[in-house]
N, C-alpha and C positions, 0 to 999 in steps of 0.2 A: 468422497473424493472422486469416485466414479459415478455415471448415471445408469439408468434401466440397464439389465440385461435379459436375456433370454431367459426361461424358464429351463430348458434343457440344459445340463453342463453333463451330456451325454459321457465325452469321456471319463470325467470323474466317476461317473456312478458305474459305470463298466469297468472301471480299471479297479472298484472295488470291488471284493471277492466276496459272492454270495452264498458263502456256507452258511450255516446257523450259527448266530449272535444269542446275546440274551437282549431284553426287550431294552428299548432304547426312550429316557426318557429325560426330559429337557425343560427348558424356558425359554418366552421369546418376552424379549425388550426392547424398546425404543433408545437406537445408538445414539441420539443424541440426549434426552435423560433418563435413561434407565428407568423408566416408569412400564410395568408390564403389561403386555399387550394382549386384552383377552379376547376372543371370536377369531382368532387367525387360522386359517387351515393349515393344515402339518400333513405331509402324508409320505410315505419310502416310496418304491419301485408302483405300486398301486393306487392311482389316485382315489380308487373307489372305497380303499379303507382310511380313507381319511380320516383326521380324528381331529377335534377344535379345543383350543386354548381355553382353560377357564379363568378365573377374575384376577387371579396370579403369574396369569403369563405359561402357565406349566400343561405338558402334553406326558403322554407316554403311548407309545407304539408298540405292539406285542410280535414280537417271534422277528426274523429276519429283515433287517432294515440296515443297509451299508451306508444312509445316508439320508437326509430329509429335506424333502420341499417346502417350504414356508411363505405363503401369501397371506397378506395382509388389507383393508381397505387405508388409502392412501401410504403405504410405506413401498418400498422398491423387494419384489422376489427375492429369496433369499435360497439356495443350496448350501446343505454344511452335511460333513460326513459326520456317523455318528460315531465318536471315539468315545475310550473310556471314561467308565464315569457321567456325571450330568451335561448333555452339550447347551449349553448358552448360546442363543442365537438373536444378536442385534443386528434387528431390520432400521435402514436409515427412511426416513419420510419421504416421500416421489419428491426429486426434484434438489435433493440434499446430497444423495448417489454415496449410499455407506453400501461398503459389502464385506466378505469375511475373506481373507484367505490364513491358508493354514499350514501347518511346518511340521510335514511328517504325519498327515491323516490318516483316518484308516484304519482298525485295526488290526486286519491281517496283517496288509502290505507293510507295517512298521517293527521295524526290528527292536532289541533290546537297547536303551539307550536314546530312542528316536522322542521327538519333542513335537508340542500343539500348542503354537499363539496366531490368536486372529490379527488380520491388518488391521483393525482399529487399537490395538494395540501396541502392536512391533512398531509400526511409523510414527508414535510419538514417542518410542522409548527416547530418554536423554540420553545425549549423545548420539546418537544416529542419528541427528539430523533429517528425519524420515524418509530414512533407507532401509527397505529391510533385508538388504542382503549384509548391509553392515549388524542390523542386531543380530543375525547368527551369532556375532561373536558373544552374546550372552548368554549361550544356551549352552549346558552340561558337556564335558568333552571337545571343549576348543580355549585354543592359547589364545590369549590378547598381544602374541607378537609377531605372526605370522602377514600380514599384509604390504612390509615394505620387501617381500621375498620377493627380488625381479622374476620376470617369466614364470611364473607360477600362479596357482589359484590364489595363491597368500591366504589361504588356513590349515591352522595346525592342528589338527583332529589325533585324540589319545595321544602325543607325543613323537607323530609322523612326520615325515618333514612332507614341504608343503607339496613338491613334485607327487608323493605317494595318495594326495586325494585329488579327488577328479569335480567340476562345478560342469551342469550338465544345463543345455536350455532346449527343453523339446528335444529329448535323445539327444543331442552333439555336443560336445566339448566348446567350451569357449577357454581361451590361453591363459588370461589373466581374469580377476574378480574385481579389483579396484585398481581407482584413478593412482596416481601419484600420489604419494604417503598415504594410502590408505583412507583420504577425508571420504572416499565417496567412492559405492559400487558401478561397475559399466552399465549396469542396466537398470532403470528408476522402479519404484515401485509400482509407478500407473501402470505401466507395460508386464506386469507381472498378475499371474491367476493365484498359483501358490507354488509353494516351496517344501521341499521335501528331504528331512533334513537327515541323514543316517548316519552315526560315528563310526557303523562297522556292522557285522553281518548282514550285509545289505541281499538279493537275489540275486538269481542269475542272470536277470535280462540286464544286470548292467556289470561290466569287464574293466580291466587296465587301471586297474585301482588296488593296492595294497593296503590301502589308508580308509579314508570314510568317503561319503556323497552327498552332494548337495545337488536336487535336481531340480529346476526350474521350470515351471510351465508357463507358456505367453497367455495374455489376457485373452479372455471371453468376448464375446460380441456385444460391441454396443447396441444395444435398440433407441438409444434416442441420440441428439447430436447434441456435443458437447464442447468441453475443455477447460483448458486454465493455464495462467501465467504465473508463471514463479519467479522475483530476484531475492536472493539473498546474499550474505559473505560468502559465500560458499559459489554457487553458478548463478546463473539464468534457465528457468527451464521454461514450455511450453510443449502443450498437447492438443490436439483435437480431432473427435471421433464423431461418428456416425451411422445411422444404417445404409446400407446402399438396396433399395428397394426395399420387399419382403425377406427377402434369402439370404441379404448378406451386409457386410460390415465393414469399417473400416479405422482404423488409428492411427495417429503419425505422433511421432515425439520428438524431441531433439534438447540439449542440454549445454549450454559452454560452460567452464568455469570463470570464474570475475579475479582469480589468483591474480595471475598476472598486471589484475591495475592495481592490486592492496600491496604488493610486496615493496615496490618503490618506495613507498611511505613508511616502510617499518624496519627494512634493511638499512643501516648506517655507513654513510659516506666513507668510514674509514673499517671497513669489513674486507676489504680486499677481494670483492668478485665485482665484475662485469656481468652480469647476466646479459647476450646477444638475442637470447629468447628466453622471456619469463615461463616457469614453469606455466602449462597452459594444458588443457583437455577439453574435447566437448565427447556426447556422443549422441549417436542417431536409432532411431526404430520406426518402422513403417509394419503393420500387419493388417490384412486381410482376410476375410473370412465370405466361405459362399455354402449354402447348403442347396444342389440340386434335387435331393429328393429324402423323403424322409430317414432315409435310412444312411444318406452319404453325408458327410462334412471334411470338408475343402480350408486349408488356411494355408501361408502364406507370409511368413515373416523374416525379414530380413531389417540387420543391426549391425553394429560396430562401435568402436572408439575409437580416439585421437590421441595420443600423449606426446606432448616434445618440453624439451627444456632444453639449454645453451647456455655456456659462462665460461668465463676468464678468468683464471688469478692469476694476480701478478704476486704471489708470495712465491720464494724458492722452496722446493722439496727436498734438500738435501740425501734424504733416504732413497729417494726416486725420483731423478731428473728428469726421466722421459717422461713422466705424469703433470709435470706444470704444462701451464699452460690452457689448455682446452678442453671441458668433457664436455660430450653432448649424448643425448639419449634422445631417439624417435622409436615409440613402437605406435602398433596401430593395427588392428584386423577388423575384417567383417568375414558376415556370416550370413547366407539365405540357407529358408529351411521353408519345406513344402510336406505338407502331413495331410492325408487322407485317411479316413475312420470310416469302416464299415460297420453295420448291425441291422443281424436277420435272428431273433429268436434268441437261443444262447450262446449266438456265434458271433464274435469281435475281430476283426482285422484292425489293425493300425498302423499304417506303413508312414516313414517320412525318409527324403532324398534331399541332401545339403552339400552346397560347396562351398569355401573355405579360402580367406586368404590372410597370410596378418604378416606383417615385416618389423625386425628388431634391429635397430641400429645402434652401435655405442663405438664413440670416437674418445681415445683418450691420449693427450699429447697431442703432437703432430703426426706421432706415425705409428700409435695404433690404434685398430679400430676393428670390431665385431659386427658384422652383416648376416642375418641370417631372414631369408624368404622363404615362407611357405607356403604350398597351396594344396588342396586336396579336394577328392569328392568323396562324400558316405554317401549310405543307405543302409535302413533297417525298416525290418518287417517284422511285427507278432501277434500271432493268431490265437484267442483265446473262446475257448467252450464249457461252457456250467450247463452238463448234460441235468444235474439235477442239483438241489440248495446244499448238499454235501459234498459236491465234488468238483473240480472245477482244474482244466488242464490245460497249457499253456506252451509256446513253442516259439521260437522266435531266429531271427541270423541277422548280421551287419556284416558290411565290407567299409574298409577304409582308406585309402589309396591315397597316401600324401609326398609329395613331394618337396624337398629341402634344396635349395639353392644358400651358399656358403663363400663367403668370402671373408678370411680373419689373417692379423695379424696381430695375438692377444695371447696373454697367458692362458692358462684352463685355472676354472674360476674356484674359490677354495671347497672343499668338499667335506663333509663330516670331519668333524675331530679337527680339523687342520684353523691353530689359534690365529693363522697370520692371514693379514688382507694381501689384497694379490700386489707383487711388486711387478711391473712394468719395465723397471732395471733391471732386476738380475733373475727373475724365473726362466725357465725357458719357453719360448714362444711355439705356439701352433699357426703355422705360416702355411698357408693352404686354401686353395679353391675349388669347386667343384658341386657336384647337386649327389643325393643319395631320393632311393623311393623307398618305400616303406607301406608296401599290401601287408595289411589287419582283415582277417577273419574269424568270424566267430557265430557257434549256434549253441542255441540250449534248448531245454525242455524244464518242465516242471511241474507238480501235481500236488493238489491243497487237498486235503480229505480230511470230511469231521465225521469220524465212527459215532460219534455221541454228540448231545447239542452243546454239553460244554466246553469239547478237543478237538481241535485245528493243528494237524499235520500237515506241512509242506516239505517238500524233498525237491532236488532238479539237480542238476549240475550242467556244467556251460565249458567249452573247449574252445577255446582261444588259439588261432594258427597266426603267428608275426612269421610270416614270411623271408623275411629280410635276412634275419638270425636264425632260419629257417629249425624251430621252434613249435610247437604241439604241448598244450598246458591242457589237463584236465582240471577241471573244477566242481569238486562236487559241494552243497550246501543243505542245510534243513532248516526248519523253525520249527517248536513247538508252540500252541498258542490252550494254556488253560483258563476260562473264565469260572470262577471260584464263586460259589453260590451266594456268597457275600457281597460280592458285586465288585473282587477284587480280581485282577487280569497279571498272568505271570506269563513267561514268555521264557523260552531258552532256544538259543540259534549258537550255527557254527558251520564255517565251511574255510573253503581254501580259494584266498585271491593272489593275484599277480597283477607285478607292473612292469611294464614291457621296457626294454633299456633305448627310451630314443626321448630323453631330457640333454639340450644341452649337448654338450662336449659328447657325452655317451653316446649321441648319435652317427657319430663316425667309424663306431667302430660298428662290426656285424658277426661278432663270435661272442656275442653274451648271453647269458639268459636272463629270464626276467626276476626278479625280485620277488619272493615269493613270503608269504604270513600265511599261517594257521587260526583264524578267528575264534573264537570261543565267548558268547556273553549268557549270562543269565541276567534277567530284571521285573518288578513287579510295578503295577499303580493301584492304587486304594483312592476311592472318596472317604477322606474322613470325614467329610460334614458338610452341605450343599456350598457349593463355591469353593472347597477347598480339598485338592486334588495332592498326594504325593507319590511318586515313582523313585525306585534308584536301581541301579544296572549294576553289577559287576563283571569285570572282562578281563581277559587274559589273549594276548596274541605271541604266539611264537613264530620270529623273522627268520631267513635263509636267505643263502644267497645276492646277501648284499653286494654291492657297489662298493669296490675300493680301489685308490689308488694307491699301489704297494711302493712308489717311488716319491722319495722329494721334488715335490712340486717347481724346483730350481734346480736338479738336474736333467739334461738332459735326458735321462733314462724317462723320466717321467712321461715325456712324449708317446710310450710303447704302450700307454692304454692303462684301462681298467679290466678288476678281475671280481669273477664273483666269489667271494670267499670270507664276507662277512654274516656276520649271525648277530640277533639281538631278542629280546624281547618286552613288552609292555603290559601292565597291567595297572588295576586301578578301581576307582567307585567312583559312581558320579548318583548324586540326586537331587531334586526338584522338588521346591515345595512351591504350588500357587494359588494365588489365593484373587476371588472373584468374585466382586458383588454388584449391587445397583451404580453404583457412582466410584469404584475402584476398583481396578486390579494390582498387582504385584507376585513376583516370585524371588525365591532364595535359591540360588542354584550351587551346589559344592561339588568342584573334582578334585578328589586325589588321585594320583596317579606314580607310575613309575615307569622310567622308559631307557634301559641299558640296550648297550651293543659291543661286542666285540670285533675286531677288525683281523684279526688272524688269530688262529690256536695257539698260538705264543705269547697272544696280547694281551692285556688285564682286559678285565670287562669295566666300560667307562660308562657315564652320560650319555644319553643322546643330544646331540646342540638346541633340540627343542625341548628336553623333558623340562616339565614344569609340576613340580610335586602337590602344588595347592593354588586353587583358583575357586573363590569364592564373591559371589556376585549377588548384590541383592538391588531389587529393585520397585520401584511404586510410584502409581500415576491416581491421582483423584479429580473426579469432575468437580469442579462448585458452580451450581446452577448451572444453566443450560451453553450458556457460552465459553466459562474458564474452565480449564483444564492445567494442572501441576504436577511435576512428578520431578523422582531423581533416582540416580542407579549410584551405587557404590561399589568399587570394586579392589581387593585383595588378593593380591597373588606373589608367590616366592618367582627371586628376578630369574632370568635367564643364566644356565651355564656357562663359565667362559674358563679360559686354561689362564693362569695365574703368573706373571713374569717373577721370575726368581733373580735375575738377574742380567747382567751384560758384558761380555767382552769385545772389544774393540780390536779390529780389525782394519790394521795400517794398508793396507793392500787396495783397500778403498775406502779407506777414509770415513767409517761407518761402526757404530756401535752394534752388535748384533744379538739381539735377546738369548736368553736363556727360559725355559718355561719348565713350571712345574707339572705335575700328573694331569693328563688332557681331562678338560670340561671339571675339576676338581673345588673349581670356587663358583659360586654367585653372583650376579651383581645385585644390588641392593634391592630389598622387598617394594613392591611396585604399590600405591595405592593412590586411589582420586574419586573425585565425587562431580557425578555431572547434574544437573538441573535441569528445566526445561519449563517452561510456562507458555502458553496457547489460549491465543484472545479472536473468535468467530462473529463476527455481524453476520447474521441471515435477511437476503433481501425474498424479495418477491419471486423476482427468475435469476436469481444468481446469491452469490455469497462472498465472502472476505474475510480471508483469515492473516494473522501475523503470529508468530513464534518469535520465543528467544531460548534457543538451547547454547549452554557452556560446559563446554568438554573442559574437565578439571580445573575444576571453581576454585578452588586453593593456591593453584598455581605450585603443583608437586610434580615439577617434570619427569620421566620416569628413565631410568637411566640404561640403555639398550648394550654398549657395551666400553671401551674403556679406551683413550688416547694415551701415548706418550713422551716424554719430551725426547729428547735426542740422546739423550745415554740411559734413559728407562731407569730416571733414578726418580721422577714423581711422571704422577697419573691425573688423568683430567674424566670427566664424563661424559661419554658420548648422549646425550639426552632424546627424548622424543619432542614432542611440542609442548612448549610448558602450558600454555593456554589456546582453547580454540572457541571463541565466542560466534554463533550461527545468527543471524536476525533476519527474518524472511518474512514478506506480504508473499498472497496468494488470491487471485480473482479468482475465480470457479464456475460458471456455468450450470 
């Protein structure tokens, strides 16, 4: 997919932690047929212990190795960190541009819970369309309902809501994760190094999170000039890179979607919308990269997205008159980010400085409508020293300094527990203008120490000052990391996070405190047998201090804010079985879980609106011969919470029947299940290549049912569905 890159992936191999490991031992294969590749050099941190493939493809490295070099004659360099278990390492042929990236490498830095698939895999999962910010959603510890959540990352990690986890690219926040309904992430896979995938006990160096972490690094340096054009159902994409000199590099990308001309054709003349703007998204990325001198590297990337859509109905709302008529939604932010990496010895600097802008607009009716602008500047800095292969200490601070500009005249928008959608007729409104700032500080420390070759001890904690709500949060954490002479890796972590109150409506006020969890996981992984790896975590997190609103949403009173005065907790198993060979891979992923809260000391303890008690995912992909490629994912999961209408009385006063509901979040909507497919057809030329797919999101056509309509006196129910079908068909030129 990509071509040459540099030899160095300097910060990868720095940012892993060079205690004692046990010895690291592997395969290398040819990405495109799995034929093994012997006389290839392999070598860790030391090229002079190098050590060469035999006629099976298979290496092993003795004693401390965070990670391995791999050259080959005529295949493209290859970096991979060494995680647990056998690492498998497909090198694609010069000129073909395969490479690895990885989700959650590492084996210090990965917490319990944390997952490893390479990009030759996750971008043709089925269904994802090859995105791999979209296949997160198949890995242990995330809901498959969390992406239509406006303003938010859209995933639901342990039973969090979405606000409560953070998607991170190159240290900074970005607002949202995907396009519109979720077809498609803001950021494409080419533009992506790897992904870092954490459900929870994550470190110190990253804050403002109650929930889990996804952290994104931007792509590596091309060393040759390249690219490729993409149409499919889905967008239009286009790339093209290059080196600029000896020292430096370059990529540009950009992406529209093709929605907007398919919808005409499939939408029915007597549907009653207008659409004045088809749902529509593109987005953009530009990065650069310069190394002045051995020891310094310089990058440079700057991104965003587009979202808009527009429509009319002319149907009446009798429930809510003020809602005919008009919705419109525009969001849209970018993001530049500037990162400089130093290295002298066993000393790491890595500083990056980002500014920040994105706007949310929603018009509903005539005369209401939600504006919120924001802009900000960060920075963060962190200094790391591995005075020797046992110990290794680390330090770090960020500033965040954002500013909200506001202009609304809108309900506040439904909050846990609360069964009813927002009425625009009779709630009461937040009629108000003005801007709020919002200075975030934060530093930590932290210290890895392996007293013995098999135990990795980490400890730190991190202090978080929000200014605003003028606030002081200690945090402390640990990790244990056992490697078991058997060649099996356990792991136990725990510490204390918070999320700061500036989602949304919450950010009007400034007398709250943050949201606060107690983390707790344990988890192991074992190779049972070459190619076949299993892991499973167990976690427990105790919540404080929630966010509630103690007033009906339609009175008045409600206007006076939020209080922190809820409590909840979650727990659960999640594990992973994968399985990996010459011409296949596949995994079985299963979470159970459980995710209550209570809203006051007088209130029962309920659901959470995202707990999801069973999500089981299997999935497999097989090469046949050098060119086809097939696979498909199946997926299993208990539907979402919803509170249950009991009934209605009517209410002559306005003319309107008004529900009655049973015990909040007390029922389910229907058991969710589909089967995606995916088949992939490659011509290889001389200096370029050509590819086409066909992936189909829920081949059966079993739409899945999100939550639940009713007619006008709530005496029958309708289903709110998802997309019952989503077929993808894509060419690809390549370079």
């Amino acid at each position: 997919m990509l071509h040459n890159r540099r030899l160095f992936y300097s910060a990868m191999l720095i940012l892993a932690p060079s205690v004692a490991v046990a010895d690291v031992r592997g395969r290398v294969v040819d990405d495109a047929t799995q034929a093994p590749i012997a006389g290839a050099t392999v070598y860790g941190t030391d090229p002079d212990a190098a050590v060469i493939t035999d006629d099976d493809g298979r290496f092993t490295l003795v004693g401390d190795v965070p990670a391995v070099t791999v050259v080959a004659d005529d295949h493209d360099p290859v970096v991979a960190l060494a995680g647990a278990g056998e690492v498998l390492v497909a090198m694609a042929a010069t000129g073909t541009g395969g490479e690895v990236i990885e989700i959650a490498g590492g084996r210090i830095t990965a917490s319990p819970g944390a997952a490893t698939v390479e990009r030759t895999e996750i971008t043709r999962l089925p269904g994802a369309r090859g995105d791999v910010l979209a296949g997160i959603k198949n890995l242990p510890g995330v809901a498959n309902n969390g992406s239509l959540t406006p303003l938010t990352a859209g995933l639901i990690i342990r039973g969090a809501s979405p606000e409560d986890s953070r998607v991170l690219v190159d240290g900074f926040e970005i607002p949202v994760l995907y396009h519109f309904l979720g077809v498609q992430s803001v950021l494409p896979s080419e533009m992506i190094e790897d992904v870092e995938y954490q459900p929870g006990t994550f470190g110190v160096s990253q804050g403002k999170a109650s929930g889990g972490l996804v952290s994104v690094s931007s792509r590596a340096d091309a060393t040759a000039p390249g690219g490729f054009a993409e149409l499919s159902f889905i967008n239009v994409a286009g790339l093209v890179q290059g080196p600029i000199g000896t020292r430096g590099s370059y990529a540009i990308a950009a992406r529209r979607s093709v929605i907007d001309a398919l919808l005409p054709a499939v939408i029915p003349a007597d549907a009653g919308l207008d659409f004045t703007a088809y749902p529509r998204y593109y987005d953009y990325q530009a990065r650069i990269a310069y190394r002045p001198a051995t020891r310094w590297a310089l990058s440079g990337f700057a991104f965003g997205s587009d979202d808009k859509v527009q429509l009319l109905s002319d149907g009446d709302n009798a429930a809510d008159p003020v809602a005919s008529g008009e919705f419109a939604n525009a969001t849209s932010f970018t993001r530049v980010i500037g990162t400089a990496t130093y290295r002298r010895g066993a000393l790491t600097s890595a500083t990056g400085v980002s500014a920040y802008t994105d706007r949310n607009h929603f018009t509903v009716g005539a005369d209401r409508f939600l504006n919120l602008d924001r802009a900000s500047v960060a920075a963060r800095s962190e200094l790391t020293w591995d005075p020797s292969t046992r110990l290794r200490l680390s330090a770090g601070a960020e500033a965040d300094l954002t500013r909200t500009a506001f202009a609304m005249k809108f309900t506040r928008p439904p909050r846990e527990g609360d069964p009813r959608g927002p009425n625009f007729s009779e709630d009461a409104l937040l009629e108000t203008r003005g801007t709020t700032t919002s200075p975030d500080l934060a530093t930590w420390m932290s210290t890895t120490w392996a007293p013995v070759r098999a135990l990795e001890l980490t400890g730190g904690a991190r202090i978080d000052a929000f200014a605003r709500n003028e606030v002081v949060v200690a945090q402390p954490r640990g990790q244990a990391v056992w490697h078991v002479a058997d060649g099996s890796t356990l792991r136990a972590a725990a510490g204390v996070y918070t999320r700061p109150p500036e989602n949304l409506d919450e950010n009007l006020q400034d007398d709250l405190d943050p949201e606060r969890a107690i983390q707790t996981a344990f988890g192991g992984e074992r190779q049972l047998a070459p190619g076949l790896t299993a892991s499973g975590t167990i976690f427990y997190n105790r919540l404080s201090d929630l966010l509630v609103l103690p007033a009906d949403r339609r009175d008045p009173m409600s206007l006076g804010g939020y209080v922190n005065q809820g409590t909840g907790e979650s727990y659960g198993i999640e594990l992973l079985l994968k399985v990996r060979s010459e011409r296949a891979f596949g995994w079985l992923a299963y979470t159970g879980a459980r995710a209550r809260r209570r809203d006051a000391p007088d209130q029962p303890t309920r659901r959470f609106d995202y707990d999801q008690a069973h999500n089981l995912i299997a999935v497999g992909s097989w090469k046949l011969g050098r060119n086809w490629q097939v696979g498909g994912r199946f997926q299993l999961t208990t539907g979402k919470p919803y509170t249950p209408v009991v009934g209605a009385i009517y209410q002559a006063d306005i003319d309107l029947y008004v529900p009655s509901y049973g015990p909040l979040n007390s029922a389910r909507v229907a058991t969710q299940h589909q089967l995606d497919l995916r088949i992939d057809r490659t011509w290889r030329f001389r200096s370029w290549s050509l590819s086409a797919y066909l992936d189909v999101s829920n081949v059966y056509v079993n739409a899945a049912a999100i939550d639940y309509a009713y007619n006008f006196d709530y005496t029958a129910r309708t289903a709110i569905t998802s997309l019952p079908i989503l077929p993808a068909l894509g060419v690809r030129g390549e370079l």
